[in-house]
N, CA, C and O atoms as a Tripos MOL2 file, in Angstrom:
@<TRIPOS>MOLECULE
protein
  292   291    73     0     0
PROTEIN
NO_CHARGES

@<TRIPOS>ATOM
      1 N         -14.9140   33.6310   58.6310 N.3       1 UNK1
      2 CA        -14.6970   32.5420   59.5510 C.3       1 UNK1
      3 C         -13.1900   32.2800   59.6650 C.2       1 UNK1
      4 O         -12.3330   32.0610   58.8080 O.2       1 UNK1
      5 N         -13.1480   32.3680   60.9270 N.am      2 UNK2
      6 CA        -10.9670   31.6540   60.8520 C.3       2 UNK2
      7 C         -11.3290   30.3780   61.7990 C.2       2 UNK2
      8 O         -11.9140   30.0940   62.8430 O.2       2 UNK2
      9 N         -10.5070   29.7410   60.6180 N.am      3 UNK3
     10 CA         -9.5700   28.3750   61.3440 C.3       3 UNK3
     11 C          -8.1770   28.6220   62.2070 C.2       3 UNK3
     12 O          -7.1310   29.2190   61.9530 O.2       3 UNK3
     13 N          -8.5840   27.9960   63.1650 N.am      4 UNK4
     14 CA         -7.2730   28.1520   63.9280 C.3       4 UNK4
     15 C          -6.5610   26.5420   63.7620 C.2       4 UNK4
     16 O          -7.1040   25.5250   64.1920 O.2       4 UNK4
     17 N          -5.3600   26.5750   63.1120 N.am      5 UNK5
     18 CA         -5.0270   25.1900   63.1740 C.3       5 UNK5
     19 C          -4.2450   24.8730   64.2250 C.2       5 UNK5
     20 O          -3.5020   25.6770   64.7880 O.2       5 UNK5
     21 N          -4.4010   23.5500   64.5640 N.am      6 UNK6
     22 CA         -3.4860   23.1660   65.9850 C.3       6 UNK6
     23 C          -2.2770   23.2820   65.4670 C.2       6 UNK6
     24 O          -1.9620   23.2220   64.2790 O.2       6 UNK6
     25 N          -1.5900   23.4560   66.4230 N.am      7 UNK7
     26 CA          0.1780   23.0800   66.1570 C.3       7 UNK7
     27 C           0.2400   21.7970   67.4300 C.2       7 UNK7
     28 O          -0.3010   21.6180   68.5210 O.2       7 UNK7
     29 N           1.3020   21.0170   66.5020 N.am      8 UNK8
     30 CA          1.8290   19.9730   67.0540 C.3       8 UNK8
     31 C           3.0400   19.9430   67.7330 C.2       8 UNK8
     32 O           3.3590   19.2570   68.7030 O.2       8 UNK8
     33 N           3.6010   20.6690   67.1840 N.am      9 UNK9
     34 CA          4.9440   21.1360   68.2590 C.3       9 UNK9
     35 C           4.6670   21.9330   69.4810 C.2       9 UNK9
     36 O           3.9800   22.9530   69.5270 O.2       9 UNK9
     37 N           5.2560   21.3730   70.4290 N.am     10 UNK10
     38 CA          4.9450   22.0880   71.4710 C.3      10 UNK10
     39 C           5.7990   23.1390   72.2910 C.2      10 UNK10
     40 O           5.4130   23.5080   73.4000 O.2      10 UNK10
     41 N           7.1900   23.7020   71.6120 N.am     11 UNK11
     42 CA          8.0360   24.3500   71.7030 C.3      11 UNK11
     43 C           7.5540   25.9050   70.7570 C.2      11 UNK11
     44 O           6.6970   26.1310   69.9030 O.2      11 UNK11
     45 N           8.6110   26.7450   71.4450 N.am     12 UNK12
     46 CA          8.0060   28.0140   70.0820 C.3      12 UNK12
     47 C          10.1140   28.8610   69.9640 C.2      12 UNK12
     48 O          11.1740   28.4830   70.4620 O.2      12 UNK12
     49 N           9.9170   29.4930   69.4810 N.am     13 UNK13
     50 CA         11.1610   29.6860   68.6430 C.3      13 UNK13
     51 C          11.6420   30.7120   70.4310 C.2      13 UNK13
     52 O          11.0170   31.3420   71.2850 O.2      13 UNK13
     53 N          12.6800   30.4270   70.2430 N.am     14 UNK14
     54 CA         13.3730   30.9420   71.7060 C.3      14 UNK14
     55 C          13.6340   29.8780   73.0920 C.2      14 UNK14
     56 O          14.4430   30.0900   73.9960 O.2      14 UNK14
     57 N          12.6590   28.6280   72.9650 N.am     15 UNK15
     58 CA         12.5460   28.0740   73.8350 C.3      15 UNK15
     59 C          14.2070   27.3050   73.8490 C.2      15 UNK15
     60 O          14.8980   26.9270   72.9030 O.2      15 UNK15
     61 N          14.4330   27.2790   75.1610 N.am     16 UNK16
     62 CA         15.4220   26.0620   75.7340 C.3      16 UNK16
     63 C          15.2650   24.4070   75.9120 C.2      16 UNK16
     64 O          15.0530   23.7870   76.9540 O.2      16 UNK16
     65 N          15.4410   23.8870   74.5320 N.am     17 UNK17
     66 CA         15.2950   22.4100   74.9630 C.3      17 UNK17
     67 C          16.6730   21.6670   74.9260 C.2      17 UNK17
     68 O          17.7980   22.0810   74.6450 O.2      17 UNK17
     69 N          16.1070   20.1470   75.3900 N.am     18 UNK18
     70 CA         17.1620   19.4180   75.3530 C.3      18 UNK18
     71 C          17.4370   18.0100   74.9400 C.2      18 UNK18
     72 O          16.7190   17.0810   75.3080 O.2      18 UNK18
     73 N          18.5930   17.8430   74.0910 N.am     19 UNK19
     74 CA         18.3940   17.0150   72.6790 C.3      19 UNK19
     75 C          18.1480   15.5710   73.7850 C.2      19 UNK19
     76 O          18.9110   15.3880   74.7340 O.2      19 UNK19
     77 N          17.0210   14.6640   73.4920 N.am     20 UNK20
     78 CA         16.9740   13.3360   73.9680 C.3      20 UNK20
     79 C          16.3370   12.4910   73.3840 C.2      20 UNK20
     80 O          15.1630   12.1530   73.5310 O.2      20 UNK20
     81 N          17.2880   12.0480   72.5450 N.am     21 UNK21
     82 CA         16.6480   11.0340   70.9070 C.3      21 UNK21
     83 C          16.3240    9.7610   72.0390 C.2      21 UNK21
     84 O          16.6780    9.5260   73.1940 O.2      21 UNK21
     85 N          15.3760    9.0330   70.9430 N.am     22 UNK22
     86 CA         14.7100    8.0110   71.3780 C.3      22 UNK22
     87 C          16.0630    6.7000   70.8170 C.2      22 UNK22
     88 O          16.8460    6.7610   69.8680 O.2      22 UNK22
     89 N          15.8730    5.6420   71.8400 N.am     23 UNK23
     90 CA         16.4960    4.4740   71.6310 C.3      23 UNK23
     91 C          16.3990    3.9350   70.0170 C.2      23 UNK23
     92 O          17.1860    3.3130   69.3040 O.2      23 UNK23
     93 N          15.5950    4.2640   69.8920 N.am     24 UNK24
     94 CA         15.2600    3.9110   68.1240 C.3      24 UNK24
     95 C          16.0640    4.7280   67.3810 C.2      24 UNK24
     96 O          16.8700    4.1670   66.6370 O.2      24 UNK24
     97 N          16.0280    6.1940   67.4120 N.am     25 UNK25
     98 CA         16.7840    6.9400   66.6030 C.3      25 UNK25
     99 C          18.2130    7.1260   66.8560 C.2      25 UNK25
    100 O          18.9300    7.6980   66.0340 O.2      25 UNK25
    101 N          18.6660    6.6470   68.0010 N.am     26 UNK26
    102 CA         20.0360    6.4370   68.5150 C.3      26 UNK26
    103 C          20.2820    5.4780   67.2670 C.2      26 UNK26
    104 O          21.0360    5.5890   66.3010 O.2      26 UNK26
    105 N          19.3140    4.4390   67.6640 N.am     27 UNK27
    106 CA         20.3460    3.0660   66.8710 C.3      27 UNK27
    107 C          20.3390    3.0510   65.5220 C.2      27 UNK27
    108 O          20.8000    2.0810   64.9200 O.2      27 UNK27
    109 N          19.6980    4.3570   64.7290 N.am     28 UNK28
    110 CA         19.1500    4.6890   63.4620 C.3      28 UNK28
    111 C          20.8050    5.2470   62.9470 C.2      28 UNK28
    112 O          21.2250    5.0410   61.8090 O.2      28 UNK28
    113 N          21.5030    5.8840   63.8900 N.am     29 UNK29
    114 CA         22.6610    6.6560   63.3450 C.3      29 UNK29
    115 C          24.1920    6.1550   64.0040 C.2      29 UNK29
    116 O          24.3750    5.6770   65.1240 O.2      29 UNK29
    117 N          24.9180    6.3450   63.2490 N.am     30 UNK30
    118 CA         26.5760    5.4480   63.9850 C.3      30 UNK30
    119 C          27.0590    6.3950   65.1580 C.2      30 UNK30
    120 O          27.4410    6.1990   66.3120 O.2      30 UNK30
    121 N          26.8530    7.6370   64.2660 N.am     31 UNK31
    122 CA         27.1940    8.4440   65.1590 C.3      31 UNK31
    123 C          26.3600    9.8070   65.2220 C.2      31 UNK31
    124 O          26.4300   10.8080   64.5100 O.2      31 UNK31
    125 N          25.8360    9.6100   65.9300 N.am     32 UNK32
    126 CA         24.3810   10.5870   65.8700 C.3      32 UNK32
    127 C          24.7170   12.0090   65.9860 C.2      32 UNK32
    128 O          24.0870   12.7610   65.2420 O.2      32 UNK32
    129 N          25.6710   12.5750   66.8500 N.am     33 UNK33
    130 CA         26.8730   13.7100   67.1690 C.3      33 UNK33
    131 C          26.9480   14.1970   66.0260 C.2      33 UNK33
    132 O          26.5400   15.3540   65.9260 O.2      33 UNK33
    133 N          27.4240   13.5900   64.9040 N.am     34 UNK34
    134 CA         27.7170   14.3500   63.6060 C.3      34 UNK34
    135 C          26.6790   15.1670   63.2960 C.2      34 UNK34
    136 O          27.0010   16.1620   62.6460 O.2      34 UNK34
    137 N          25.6490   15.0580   63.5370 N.am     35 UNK35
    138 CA         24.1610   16.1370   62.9130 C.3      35 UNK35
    139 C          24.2170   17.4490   63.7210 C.2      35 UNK35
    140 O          23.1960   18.1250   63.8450 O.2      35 UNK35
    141 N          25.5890   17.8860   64.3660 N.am     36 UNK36
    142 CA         25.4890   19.3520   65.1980 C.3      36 UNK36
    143 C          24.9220   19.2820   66.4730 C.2      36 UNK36
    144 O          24.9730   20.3930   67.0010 O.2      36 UNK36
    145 N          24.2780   18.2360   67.3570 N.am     37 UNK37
    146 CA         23.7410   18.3800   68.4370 C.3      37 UNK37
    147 C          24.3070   17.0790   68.9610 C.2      37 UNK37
    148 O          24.5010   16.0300   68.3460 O.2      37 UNK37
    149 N          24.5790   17.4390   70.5070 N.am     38 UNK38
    150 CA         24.9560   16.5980   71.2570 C.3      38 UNK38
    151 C          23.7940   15.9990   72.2430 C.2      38 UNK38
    152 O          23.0530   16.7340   72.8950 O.2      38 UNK38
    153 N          23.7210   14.3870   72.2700 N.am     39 UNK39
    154 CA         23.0360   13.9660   73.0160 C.3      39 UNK39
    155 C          23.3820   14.9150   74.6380 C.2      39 UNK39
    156 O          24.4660   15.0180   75.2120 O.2      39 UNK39
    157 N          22.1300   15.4590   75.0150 N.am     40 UNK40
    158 CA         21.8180   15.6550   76.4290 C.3      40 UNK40
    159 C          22.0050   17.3960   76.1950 C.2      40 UNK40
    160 O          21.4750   18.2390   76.9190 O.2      40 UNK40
    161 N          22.6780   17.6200   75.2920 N.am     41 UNK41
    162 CA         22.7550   19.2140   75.4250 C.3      41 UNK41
    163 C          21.3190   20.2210   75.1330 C.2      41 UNK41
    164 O          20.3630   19.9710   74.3990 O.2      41 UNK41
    165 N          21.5130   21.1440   75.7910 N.am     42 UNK42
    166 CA         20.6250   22.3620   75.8890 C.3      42 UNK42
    167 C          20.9170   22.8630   75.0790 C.2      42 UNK42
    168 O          22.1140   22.9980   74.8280 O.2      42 UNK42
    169 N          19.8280   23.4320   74.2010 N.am     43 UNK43
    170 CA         20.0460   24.5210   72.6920 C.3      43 UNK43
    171 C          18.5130   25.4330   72.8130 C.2      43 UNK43
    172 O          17.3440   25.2070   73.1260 O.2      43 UNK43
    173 N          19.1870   26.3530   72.4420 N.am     44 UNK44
    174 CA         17.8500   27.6070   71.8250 C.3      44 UNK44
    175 C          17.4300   27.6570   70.4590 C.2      44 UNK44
    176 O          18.1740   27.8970   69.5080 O.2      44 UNK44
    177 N          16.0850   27.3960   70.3980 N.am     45 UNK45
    178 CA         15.8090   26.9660   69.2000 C.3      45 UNK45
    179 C          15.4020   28.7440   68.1090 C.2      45 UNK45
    180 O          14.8030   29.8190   68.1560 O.2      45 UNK45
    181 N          15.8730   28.2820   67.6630 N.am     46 UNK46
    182 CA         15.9200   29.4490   66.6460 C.3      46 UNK46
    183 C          14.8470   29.6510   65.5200 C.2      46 UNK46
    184 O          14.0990   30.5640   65.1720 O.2      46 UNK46
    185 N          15.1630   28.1800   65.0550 N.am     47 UNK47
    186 CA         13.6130   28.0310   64.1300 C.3      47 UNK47
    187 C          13.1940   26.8310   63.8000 C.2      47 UNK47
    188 O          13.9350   25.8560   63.6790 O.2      47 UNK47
    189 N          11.6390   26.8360   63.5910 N.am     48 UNK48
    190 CA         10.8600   25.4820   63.2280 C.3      48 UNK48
    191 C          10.2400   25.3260   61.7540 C.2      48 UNK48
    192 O           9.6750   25.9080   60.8280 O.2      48 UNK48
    193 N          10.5600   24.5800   62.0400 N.am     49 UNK49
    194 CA         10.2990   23.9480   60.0680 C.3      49 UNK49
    195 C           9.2240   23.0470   60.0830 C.2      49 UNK49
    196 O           9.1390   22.2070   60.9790 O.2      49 UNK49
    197 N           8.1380   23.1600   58.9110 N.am     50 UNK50
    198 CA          6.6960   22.4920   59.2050 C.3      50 UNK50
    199 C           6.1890   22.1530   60.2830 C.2      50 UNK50
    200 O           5.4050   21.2120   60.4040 O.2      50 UNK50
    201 N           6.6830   23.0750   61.4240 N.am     51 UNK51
    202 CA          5.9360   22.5760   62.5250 C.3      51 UNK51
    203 C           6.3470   20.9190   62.9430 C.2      51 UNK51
    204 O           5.4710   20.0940   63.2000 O.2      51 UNK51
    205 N           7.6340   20.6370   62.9600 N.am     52 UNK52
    206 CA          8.0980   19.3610   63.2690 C.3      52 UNK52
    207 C           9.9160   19.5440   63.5010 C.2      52 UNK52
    208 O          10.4000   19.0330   64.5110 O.2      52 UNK52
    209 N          10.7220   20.1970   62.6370 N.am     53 UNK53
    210 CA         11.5920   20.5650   62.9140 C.3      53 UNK53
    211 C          12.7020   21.6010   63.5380 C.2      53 UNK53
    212 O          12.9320   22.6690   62.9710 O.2      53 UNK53
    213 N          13.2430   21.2880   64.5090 N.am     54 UNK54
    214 CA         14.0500   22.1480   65.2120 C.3      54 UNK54
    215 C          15.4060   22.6350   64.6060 C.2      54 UNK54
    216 O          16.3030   21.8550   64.2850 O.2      54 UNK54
    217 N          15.4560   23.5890   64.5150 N.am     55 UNK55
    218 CA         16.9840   24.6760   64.3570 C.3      55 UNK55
    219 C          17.5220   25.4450   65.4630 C.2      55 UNK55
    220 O          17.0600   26.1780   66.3380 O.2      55 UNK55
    221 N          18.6840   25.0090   65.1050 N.am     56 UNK56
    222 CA         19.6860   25.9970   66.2580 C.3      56 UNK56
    223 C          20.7140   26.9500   65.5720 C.2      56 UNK56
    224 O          20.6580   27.0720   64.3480 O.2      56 UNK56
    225 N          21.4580   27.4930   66.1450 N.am     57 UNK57
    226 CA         22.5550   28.6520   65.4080 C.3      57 UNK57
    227 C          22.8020   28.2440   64.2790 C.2      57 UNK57
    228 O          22.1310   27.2860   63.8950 O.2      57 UNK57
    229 N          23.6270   28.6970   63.5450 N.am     58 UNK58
    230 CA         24.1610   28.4670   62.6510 C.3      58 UNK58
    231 C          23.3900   27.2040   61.6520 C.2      58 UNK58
    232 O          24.0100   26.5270   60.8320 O.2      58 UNK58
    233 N          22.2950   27.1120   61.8670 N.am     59 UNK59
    234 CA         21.3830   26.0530   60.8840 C.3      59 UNK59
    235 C          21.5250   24.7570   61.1000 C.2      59 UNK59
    236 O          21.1350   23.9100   60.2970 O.2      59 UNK59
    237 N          22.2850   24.4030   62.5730 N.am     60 UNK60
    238 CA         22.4390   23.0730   62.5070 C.3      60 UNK60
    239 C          20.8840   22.9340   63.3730 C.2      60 UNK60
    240 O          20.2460   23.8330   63.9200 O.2      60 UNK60
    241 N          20.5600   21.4340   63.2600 N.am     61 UNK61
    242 CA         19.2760   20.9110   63.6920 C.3      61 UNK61
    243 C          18.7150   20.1070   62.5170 C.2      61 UNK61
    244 O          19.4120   19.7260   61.5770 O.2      61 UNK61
    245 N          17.5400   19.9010   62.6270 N.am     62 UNK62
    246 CA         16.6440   19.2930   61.1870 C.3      62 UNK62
    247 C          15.9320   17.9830   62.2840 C.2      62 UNK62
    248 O          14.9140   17.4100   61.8960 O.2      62 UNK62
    249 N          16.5600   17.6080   63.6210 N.am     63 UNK63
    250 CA         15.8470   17.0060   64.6000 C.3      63 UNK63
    251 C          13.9100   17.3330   64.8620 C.2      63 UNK63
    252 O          13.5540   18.4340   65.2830 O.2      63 UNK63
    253 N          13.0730   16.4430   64.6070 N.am     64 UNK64
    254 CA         11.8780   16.4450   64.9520 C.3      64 UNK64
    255 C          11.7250   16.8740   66.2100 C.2      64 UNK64
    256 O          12.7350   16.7060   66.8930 O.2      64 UNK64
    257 N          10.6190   17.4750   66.8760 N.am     65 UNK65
    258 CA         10.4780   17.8190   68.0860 C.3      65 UNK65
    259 C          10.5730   16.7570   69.0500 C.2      65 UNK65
    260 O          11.3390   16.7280   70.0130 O.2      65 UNK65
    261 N           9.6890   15.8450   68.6960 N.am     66 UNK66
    262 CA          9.5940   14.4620   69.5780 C.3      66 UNK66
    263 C          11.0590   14.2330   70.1230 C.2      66 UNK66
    264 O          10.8460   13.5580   71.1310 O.2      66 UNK66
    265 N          12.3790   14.4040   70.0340 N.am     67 UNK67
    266 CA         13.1000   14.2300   70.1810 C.3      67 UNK67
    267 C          13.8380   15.1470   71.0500 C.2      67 UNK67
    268 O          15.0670   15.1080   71.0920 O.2      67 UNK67
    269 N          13.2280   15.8780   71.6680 N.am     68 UNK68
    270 CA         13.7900   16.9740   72.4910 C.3      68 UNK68
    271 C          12.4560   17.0990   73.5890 C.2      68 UNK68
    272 O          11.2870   16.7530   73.4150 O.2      68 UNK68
    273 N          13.2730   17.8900   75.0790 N.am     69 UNK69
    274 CA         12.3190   17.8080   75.8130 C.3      69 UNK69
    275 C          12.7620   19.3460   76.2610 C.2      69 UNK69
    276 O          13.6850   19.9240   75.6880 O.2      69 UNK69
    277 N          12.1100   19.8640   77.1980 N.am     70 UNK70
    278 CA         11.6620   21.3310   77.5270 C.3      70 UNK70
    279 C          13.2130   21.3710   78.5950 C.2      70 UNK70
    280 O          13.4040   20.3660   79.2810 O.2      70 UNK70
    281 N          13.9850   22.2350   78.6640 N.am     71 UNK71
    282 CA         15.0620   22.2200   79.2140 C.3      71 UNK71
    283 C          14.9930   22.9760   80.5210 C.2      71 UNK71
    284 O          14.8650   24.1990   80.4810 O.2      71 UNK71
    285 N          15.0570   22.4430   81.4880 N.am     72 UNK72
    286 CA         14.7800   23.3280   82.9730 C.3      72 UNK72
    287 C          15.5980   24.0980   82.9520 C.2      72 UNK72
    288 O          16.6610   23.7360   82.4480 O.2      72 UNK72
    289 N          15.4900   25.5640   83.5050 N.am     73 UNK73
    290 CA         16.5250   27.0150   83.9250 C.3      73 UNK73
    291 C          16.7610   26.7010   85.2200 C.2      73 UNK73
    292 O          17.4500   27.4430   85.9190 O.2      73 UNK73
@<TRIPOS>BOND
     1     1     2 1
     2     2     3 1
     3     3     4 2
     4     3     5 am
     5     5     6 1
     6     6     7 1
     7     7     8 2
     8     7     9 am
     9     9    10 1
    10    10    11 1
    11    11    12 2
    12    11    13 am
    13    13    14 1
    14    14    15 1
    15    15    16 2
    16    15    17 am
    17    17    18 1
    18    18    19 1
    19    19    20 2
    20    19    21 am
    21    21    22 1
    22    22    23 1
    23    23    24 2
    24    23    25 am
    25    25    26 1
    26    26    27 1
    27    27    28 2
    28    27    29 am
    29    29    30 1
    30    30    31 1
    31    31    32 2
    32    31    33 am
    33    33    34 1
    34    34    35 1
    35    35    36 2
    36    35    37 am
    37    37    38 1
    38    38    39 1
    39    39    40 2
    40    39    41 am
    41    41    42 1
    42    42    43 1
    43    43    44 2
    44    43    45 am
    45    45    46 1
    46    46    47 1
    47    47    48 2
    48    47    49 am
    49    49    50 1
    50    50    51 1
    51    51    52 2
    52    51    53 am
    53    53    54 1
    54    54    55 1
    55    55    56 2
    56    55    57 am
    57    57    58 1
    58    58    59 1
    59    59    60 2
    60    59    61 am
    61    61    62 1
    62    62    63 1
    63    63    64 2
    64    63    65 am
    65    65    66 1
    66    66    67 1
    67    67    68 2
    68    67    69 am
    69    69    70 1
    70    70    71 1
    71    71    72 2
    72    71    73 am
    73    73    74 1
    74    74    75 1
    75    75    76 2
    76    75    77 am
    77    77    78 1
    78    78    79 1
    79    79    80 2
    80    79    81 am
    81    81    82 1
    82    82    83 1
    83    83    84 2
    84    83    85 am
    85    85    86 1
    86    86    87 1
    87    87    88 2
    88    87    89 am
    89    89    90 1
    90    90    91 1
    91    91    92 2
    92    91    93 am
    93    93    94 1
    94    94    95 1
    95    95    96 2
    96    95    97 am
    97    97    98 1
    98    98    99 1
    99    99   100 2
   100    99   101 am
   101   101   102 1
   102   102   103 1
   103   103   104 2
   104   103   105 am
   105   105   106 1
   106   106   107 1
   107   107   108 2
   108   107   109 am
   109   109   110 1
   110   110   111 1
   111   111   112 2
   112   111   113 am
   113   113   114 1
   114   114   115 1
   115   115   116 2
   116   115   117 am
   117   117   118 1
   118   118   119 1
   119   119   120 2
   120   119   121 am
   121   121   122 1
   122   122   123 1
   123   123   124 2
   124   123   125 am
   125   125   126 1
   126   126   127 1
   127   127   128 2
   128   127   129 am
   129   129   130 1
   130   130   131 1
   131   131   132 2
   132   131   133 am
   133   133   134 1
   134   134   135 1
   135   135   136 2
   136   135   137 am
   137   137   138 1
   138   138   139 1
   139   139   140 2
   140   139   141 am
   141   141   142 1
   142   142   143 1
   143   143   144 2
   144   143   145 am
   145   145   146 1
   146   146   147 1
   147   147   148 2
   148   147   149 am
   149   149   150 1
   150   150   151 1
   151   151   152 2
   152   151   153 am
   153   153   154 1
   154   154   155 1
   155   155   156 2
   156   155   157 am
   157   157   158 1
   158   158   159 1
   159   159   160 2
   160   159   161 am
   161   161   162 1
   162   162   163 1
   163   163   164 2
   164   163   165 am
   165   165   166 1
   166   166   167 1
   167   167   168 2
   168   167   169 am
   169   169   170 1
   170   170   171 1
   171   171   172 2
   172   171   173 am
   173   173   174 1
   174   174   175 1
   175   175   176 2
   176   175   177 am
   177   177   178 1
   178   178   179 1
   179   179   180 2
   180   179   181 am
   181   181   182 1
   182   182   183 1
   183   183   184 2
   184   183   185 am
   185   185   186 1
   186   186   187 1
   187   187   188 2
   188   187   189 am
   189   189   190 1
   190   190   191 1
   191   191   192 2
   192   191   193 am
   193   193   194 1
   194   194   195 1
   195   195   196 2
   196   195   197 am
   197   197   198 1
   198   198   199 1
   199   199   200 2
   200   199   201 am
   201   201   202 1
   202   202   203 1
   203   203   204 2
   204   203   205 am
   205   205   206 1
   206   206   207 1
   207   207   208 2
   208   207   209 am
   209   209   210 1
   210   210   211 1
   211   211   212 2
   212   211   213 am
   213   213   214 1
   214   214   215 1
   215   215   216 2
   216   215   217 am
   217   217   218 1
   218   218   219 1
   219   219   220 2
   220   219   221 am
   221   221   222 1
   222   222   223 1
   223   223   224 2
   224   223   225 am
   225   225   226 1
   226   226   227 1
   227   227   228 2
   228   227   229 am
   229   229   230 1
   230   230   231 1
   231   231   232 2
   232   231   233 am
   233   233   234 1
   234   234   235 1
   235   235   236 2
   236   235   237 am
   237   237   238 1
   238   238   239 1
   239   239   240 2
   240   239   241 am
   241   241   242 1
   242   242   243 1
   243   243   244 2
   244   243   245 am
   245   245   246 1
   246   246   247 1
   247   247   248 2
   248   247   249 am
   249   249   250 1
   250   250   251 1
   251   251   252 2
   252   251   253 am
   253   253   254 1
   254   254   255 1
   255   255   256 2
   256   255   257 am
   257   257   258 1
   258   258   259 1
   259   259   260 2
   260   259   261 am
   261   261   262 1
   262   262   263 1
   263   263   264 2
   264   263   265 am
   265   265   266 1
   266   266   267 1
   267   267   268 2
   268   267   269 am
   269   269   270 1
   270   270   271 1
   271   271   272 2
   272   271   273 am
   273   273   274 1
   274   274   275 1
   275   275   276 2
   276   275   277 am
   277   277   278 1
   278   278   279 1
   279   279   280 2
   280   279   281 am
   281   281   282 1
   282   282   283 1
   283   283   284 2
   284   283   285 am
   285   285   286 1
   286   286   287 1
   287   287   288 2
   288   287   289 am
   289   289   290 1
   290   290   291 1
   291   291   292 2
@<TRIPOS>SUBSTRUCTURE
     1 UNK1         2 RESIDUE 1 A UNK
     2 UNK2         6 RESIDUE 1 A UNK
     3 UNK3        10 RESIDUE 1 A UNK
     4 UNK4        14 RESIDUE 1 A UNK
     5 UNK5        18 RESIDUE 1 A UNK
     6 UNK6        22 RESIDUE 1 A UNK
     7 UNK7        26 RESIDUE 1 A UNK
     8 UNK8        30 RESIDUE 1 A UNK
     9 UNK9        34 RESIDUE 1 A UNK
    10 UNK10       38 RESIDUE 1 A UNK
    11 UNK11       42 RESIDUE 1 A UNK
    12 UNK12       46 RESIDUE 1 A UNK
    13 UNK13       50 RESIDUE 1 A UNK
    14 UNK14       54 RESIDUE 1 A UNK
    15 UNK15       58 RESIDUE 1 A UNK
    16 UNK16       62 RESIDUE 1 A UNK
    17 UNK17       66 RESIDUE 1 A UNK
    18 UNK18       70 RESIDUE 1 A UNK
    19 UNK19       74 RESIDUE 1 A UNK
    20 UNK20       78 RESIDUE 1 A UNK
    21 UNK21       82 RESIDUE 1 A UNK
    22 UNK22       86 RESIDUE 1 A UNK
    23 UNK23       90 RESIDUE 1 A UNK
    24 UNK24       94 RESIDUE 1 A UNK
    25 UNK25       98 RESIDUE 1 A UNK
    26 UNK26      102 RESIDUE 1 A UNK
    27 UNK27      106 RESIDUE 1 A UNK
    28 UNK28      110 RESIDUE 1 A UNK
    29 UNK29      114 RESIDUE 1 A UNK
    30 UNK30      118 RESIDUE 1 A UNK
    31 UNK31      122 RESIDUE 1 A UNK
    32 UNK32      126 RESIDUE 1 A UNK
    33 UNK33      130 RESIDUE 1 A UNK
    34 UNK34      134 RESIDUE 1 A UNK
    35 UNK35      138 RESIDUE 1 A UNK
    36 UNK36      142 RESIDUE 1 A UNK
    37 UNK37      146 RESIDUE 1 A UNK
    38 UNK38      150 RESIDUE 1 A UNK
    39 UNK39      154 RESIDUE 1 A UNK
    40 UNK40      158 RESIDUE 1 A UNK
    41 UNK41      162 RESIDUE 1 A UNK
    42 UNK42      166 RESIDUE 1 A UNK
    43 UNK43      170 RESIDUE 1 A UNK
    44 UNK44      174 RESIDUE 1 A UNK
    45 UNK45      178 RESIDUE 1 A UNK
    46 UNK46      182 RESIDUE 1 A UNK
    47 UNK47      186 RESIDUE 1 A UNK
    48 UNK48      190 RESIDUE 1 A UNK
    49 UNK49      194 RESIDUE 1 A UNK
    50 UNK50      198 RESIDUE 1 A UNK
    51 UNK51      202 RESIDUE 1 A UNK
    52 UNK52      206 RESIDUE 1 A UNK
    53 UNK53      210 RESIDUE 1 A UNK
    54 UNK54      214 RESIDUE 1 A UNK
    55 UNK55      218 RESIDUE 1 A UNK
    56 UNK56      222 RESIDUE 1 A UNK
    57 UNK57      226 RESIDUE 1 A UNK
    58 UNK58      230 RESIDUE 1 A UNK
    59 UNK59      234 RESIDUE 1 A UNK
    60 UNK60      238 RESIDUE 1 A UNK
    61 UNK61      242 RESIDUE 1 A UNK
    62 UNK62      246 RESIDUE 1 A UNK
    63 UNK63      250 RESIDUE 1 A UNK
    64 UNK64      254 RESIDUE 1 A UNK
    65 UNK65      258 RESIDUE 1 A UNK
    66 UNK66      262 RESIDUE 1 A UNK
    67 UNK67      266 RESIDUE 1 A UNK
    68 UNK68      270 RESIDUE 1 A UNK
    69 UNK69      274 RESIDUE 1 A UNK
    70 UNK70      278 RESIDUE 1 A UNK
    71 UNK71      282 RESIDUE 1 A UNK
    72 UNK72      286 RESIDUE 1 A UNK
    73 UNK73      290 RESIDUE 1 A UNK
């Protein structure tokens, strides 16, 4: 018998999203910039961590998915 488990992320490793933290997590950080991603920028995600976290080049990321949206080409 296989279980197929859902995934909750709805991105997959290659995809183009784009960083858009919630008003809450804005006001969570002084300067939110320092974590490697710029509010509004487009990044290729490289890799996901428990199925909740996003990576980009060089290992910056650790951003939840919820916080990014699908980046139009």
């Amino acid at each position: 018998m296989t279980i197929n488990k859902k995934r909750n992320c709805p991105f997959l490793i290659g995809d183009r999203v784009r960083f858009t933290p919630s008003e809450r997590t804005k006001g969570l950080y002084q300067n939110i910039e320092n974590f490697g991603v710029k509010v509004g920028e487009v990044r290729t995600i490289r890799e996901i961590r428990d199925d909740i976290y996003l990576y980009f080049e060089n290992g910056e990321g650790g951003w939840p998915w919820t916080e990014f949206v699908k980046a139009e080409l």
